[in-house]
PLY file of the C-alpha trace (Angstrom):
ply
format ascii 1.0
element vertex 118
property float x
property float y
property float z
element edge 117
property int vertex1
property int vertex2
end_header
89.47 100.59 123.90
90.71 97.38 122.62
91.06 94.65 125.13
94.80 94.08 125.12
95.23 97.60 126.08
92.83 97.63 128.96
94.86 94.51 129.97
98.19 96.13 129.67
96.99 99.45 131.70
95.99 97.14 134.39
98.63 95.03 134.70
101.30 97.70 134.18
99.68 98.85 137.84
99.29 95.47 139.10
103.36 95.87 138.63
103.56 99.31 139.67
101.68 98.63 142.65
104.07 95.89 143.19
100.47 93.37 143.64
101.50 89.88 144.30
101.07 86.29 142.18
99.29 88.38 139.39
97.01 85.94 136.75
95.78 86.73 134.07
93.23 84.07 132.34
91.43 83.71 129.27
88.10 83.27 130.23
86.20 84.42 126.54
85.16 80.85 125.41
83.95 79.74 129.15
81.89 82.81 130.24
79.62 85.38 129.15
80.21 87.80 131.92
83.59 88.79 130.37
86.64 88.05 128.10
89.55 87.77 131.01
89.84 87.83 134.29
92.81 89.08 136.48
93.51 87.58 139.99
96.28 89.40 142.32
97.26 89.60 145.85
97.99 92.66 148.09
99.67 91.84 151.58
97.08 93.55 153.43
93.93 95.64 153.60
95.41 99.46 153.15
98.14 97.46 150.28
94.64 96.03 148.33
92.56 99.35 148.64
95.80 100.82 147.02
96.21 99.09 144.34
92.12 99.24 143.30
92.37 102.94 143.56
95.35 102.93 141.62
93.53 101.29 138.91
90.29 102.60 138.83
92.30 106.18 138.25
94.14 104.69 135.71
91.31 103.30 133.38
89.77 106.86 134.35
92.31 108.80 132.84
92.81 106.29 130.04
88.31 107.63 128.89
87.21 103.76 130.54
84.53 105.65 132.39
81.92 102.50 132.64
84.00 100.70 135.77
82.43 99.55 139.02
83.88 98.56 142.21
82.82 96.22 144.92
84.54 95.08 148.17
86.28 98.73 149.12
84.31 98.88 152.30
86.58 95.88 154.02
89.44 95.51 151.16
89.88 92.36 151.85
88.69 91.41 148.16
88.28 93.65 145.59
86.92 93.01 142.64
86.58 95.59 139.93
84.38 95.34 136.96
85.93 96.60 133.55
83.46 95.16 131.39
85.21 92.86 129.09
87.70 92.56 131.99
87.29 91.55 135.54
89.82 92.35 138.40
90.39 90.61 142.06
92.50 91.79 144.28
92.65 89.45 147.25
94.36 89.96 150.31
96.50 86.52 150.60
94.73 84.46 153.04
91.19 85.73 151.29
92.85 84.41 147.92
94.06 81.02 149.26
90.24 80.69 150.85
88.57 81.50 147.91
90.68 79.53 145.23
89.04 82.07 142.32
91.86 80.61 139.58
91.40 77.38 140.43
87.40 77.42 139.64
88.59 78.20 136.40
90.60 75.76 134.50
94.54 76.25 135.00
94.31 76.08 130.86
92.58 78.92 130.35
96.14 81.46 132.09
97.52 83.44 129.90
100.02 84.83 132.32
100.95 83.95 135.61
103.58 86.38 137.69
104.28 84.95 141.17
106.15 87.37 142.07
106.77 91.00 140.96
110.53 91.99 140.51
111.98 88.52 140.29
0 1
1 2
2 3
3 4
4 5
5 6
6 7
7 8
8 9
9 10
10 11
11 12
12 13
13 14
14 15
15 16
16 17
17 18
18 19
19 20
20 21
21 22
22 23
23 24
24 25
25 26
26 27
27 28
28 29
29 30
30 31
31 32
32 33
33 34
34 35
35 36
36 37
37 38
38 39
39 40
40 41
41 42
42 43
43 44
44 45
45 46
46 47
47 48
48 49
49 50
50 51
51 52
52 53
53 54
54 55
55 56
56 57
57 58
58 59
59 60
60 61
61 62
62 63
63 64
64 65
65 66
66 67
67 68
68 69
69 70
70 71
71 72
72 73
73 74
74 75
75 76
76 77
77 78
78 79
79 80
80 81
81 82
82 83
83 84
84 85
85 86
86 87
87 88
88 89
89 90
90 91
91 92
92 93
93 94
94 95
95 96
96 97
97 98
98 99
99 100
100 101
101 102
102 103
103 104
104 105
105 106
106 107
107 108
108 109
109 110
110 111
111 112
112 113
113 114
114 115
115 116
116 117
């Protein structure tokens, strides 16, 4: 599946999910463990371990068989390996802890969607 699909499919539920402050960045040239990585908010615990389900049936359904999940057993981040993508879904005050986007260089976001229906 070629990568700008499996982005698409996840953000299009990211959006459908209605996930918060969605980023997507570019992280091919900096590390080896993937080609992009997608940070996104839900506003709480049940909102996250929807939206990670949501996805995880999506790339199912879509033949992406080889995905792995971590974090469902507290929701408060989840981060879901696609392979040559890598998805976090934070609740907000986990995000703002954690920083994830800001580790990486703000250069390297390809898309950045504050807010969902704006």
């Amino acid at each position: 599946m070629p990568k700008r699909k499996l982005i698409t499919i996840i953000r299009d539920c990211l959006e459908e999910m209605k996930a918060q402050n969605i980023v997507i960045l570019d992280i091919k040239d900096k590390s080896s463990i993937a080609d992009y990585m997608v940070v996104s908010s839900g506003t709480s615990t049940r909102h996250v371990s929807s939206i990670a389900d949501k996805i995880q049936r999506k790339l199912k359904s879509s033949s992406y068989k080889n995905v792995k999940v971590e974090g469902l057993q507290n929701c408060d981040w989840v981060l879901i390996d696609a392979l040559d993508v890598i998805v976090n879904i934070f609740k907000p005050e986990v995000r703002e802890f954690y920083m994830i986007e800001k580790i990486w260089s703000e250069s390297l976001i390809v898309e950045n969607k504050k807010s969902l229906g704006t």
